[in-house]
N, C-alpha and C positions, 0 to 999 in steps of 0.2 A: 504493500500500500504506500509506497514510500514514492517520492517524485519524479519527474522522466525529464532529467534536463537537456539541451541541445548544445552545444558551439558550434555555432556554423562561422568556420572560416575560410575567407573568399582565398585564392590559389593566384600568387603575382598577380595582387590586383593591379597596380597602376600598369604595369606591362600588361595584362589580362585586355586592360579598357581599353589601350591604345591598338590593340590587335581588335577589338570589337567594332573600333571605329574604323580602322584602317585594316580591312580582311587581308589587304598584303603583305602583310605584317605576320603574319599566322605562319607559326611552325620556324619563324627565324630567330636567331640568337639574338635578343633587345632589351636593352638597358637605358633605366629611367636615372638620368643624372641632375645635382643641383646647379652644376654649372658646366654647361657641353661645351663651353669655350675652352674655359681654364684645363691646365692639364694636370694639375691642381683638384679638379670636381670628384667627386665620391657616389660613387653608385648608391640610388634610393633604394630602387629593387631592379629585378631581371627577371627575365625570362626562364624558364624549364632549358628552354633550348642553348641559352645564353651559361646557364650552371654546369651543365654537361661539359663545357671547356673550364670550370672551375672561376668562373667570375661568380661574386657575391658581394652582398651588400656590405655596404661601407666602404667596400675597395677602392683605392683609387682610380681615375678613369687610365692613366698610361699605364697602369697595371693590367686593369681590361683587355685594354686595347692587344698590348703585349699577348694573353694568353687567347684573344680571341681576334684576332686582325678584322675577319670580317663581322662586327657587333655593331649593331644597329644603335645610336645612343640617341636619345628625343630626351627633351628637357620635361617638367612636370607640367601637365594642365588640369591644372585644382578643379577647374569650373566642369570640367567632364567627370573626375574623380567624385565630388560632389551628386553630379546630377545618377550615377552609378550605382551609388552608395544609398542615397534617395529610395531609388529603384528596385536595390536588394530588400532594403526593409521593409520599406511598401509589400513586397513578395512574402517576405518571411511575416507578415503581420498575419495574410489572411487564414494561417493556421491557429496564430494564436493570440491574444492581446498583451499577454507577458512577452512580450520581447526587449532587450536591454544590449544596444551598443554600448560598447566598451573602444573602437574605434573606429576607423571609417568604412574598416573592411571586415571586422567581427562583429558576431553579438551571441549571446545565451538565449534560448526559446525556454519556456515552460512549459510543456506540453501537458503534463499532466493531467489536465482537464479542458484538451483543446476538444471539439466537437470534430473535429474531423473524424473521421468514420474507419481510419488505419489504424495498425499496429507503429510502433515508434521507428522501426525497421521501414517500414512503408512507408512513413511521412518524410522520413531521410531522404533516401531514394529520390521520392516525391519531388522534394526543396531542391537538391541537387541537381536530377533533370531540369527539372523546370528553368533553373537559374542560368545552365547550360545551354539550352533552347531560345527561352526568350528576351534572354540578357548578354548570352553568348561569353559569360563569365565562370570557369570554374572553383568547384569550395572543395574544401575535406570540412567532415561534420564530426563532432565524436558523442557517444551516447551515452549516461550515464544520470546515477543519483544526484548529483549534485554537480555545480560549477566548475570546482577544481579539476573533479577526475571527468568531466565532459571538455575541460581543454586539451588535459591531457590527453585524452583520447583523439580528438583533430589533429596535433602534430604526430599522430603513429605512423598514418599512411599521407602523405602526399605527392605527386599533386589526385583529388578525386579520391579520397579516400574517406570510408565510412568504417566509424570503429565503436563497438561496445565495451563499454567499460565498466564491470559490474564488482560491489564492494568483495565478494569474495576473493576476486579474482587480486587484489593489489596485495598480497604477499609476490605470487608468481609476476605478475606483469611489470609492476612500477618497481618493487620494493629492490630488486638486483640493478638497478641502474646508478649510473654514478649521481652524485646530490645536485650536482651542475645541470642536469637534462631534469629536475624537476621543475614545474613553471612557479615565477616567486623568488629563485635564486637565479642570481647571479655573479660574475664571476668575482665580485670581493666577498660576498658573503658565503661562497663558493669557500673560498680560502680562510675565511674565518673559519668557518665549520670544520675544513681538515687539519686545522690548527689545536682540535682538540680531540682527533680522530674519527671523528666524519667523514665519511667517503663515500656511501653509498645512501639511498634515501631508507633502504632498512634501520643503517646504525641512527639516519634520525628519526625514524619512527621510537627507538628505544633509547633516544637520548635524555639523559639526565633534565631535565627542565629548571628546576634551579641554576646550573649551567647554562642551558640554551638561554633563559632571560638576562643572567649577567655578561653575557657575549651580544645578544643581540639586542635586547630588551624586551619591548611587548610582541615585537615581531617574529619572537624563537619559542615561543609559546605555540602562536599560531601555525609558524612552518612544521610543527612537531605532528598538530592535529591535521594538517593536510596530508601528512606523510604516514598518517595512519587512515587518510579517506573520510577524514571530517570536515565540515563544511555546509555550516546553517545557513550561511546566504540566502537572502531568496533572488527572484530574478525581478530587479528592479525599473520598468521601462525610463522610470524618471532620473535614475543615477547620472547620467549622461549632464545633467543640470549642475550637479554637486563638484566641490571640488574636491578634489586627490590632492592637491597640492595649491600652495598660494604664495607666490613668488615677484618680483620686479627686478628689472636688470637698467643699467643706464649706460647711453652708450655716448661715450661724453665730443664734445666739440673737437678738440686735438688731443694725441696723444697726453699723458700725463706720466710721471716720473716723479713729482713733488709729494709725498708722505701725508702729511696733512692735508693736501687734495680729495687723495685716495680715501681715506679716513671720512673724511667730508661726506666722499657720495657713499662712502658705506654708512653712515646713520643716516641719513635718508633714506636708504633702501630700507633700513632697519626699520625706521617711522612706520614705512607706508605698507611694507610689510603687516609691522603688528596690527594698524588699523583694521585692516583686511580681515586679521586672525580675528580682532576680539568683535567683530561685526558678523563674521559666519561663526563665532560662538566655538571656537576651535581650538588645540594649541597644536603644535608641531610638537614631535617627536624625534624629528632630525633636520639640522638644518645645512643649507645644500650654497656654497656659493662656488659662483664662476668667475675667471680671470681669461679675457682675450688680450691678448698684446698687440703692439703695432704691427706685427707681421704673419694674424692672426692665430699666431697658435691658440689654441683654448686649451686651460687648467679649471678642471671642476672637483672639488674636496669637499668633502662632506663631515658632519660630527654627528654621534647622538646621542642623542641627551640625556642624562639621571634623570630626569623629570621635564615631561613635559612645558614647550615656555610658548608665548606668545607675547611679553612686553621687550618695548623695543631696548631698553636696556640687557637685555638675556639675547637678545639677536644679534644687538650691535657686537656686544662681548666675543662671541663666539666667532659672527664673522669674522673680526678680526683678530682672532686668535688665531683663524685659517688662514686669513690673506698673512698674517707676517710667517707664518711657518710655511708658507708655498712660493710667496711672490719671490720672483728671480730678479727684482730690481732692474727691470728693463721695463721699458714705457709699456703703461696701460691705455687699453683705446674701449674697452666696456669692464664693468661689473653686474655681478647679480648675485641676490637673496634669495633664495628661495625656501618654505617654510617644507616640508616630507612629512609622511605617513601621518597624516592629521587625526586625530584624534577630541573628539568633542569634549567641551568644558565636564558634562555632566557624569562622565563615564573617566572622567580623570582621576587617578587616586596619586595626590602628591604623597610622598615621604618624608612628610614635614620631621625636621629632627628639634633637638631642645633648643637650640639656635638661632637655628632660622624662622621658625612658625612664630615669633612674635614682630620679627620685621615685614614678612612675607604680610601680614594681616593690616598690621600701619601701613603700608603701602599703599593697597588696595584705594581705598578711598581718593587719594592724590593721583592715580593712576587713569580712576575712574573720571575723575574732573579735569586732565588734563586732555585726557581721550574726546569726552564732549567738546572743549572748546575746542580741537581741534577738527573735529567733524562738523564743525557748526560754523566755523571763519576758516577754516584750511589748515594745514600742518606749519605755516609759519607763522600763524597768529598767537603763540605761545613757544617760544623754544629755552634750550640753556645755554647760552654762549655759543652761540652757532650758526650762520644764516643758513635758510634751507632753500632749494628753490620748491615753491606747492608742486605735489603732485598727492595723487588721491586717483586710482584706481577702481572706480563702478562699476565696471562691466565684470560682470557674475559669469560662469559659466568654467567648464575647462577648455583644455588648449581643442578637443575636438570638437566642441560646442561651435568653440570663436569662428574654429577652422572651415568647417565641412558646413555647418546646420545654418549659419548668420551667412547674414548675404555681404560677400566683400565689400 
């Protein structure tokens, strides 16, 4: 009696669209690049036919090139991607009303109590033909009790691949696989876990949990119960509105190299960061900054936190705690804050100690009235020794809301 959840995910979408629109395209080695000038550019995605010579995403384009002389490369066209994406879900609705992207080319179904008149096997099928036919787009689906092991299950077989994924079966299926191919991890936290003999997604089904939370925090708790096939999610259509994360980056006029500059635009990011947090009622659990330089390189370091924070003092801190342990003292040309793994005020359990629970409380209140007038007259209408330039950040949504669903 338990749920019938779906992943349907789309197979080289953006290559997928450009062969849908351009049937000449079909069956040749094609790669969707960010910049087809530069030689310099990094493959978005590719083609089935384009992988079979060993090109892949992220790569760069003279690298491509190299392994595939004849690779078709087309820049990205958002507005088709979009109208696509549209089209998938529109398709995948009329099975069920529970349907939940998660980006522009996945989503979760609920089927559970769709009215459709198939078996789950059938409705697979179903979706995939159809999406195959009238959209001229391939997916791998995976089927399962729940969200996790229905992802998991989509990346088994691709490209066109339908997999079932049922709780008995994740001792034999998942549980012999290295802890890197589970989804959730990646490759630093990948290497934290074999740092304490983690290696496969079995030893973290049976990992120590008081361990797992002081290595990872609340998020080694949760990887534990995936790795045993738990997972109460339900399938949310409206998640897509919320955010995962809450972030500003500033990408400043001319290069900079002056210390106090740099400092400058990091409490302001910090500011308009926190506003963000204590307005979606949120704190961070890890906070995420970036460094581009004048010859673009980008450095991204991340910290996470004893305790969750959202006041711009606990952001500014930390950012800069990462920017002087990273910064290579060669000019900066952007920064960014960004807040991770969000966590809601009410479901927050600080660890107040004898210390700090009586400043953390006096705070409050000064935090509270500093927060109003700055939502009320702007972030520079009240500061500490510091000119800010206003920003203030309204527009709600995540980066696939902004991207795919609002109209450019």
């Amino acid at each position: 009696m338990g749920r019938v959840i779906l992943h349907v995910d789309m197979n080289s979408f953006y290559a997928s669209v450009e062969m849908a629109y351009e049937p000449e395209l079909r069956g040749k080695p094609l790669a969707i690049a960010g910049n087809v000038e530069e030689r310099k550019g990094i493959i978005v995605t590719c083609s089935y036919e384009a992988r079979a010579f060993g090109v892949k995403t992220t790569m760069p384009l003279w690298q491509a090139k190299k392994l595939c002389p004849q690779l078709i490369i087309k820049g990205p066209n958002f507005e088709r991607y979009r109208k696509a994406s549209s089209a998938m879900f529109d398709l995948l609705r009329e099975y069920t009303s529970l349907v939940e992207p998660v980006s522009i080319d996945e989503g979760y179904m609920d089927i559970t109590e769709s009215n459709v008149k198939l078996s789950p096997i059938e409705i697979a099928k179903d979706i995939q033909n159809r999406l195959q036919e009238e959209l001229l787009l391939p997916c791998s689906i995976g089927i399962a009790p729940n969200k996790f092991l229905a992802k998991m299950a989509s990346d088994m077989k691709k490209p066109l691949g339908i997999t079932i994924l049922r709780l008995r079966e994740i001792e034999k299926v998942l549980w012999p696989l290295p802890v890197e191919e589970m989804h959730g991890i990646g490759e630093k936290t990948a290497e934290k876990l074999k740092s304490i003999s983690i290696h496969t997604i079995a030893e973290l089904a049976s990992g120590n949990e008081v361990q797992l939370k002081k290595l990872l925090g609340i998020n080694g708790e949760r990887l534990k119960n995936r790795a045993n096939g738990i997972d109460n999610r339900p399938v949310d259509p409206e998640a897509i509105f919320e955010f995962k994360s809450v972030g500003n980056s500033s990408t400043l006029p001319k290069d900079v190299t002056e210390e106090s500059k740099l400092y400058e635009v990091l409490r302001n990011l910090a500011r308009s960061v926190s506003q963000r947090l204590h307005r979606k009622e949120v704190l961070a659990s890890k906070v995420f900054i970036t460094i581009r330089y004048h010859d673009r390189k980008t450095v991204t370091r991340s910290k996470l936190m004893e305790n969750p924070v959202s006041s711009e003092k606990d952001l500014y801190d930390t950012a800069k705690e990462l920017f002087d342990k990273h910064w290579n003292q060669e000019a900066v040309r952007l920064l960014g804050i960004t807040g991770q793994e969000l966590v809601e005020k009410k479901e927050a359990v600080k660890q107040l100690d004898l210390f700090s629970y009586e400043k953390d409380a006096d705070k409050e209140p000064l935090f509270n009235t500093i927060r109003g007038i700055h939502e009320k007259y702007g972030s520079s209408a009240l500061q500490r020794g510091m000119k800010a330039s206003a920003e203030d950040d309204n527009k709600k949504g995540t980066s696939f809301n902004k991207d795919f669903l609002q109209s450019p």
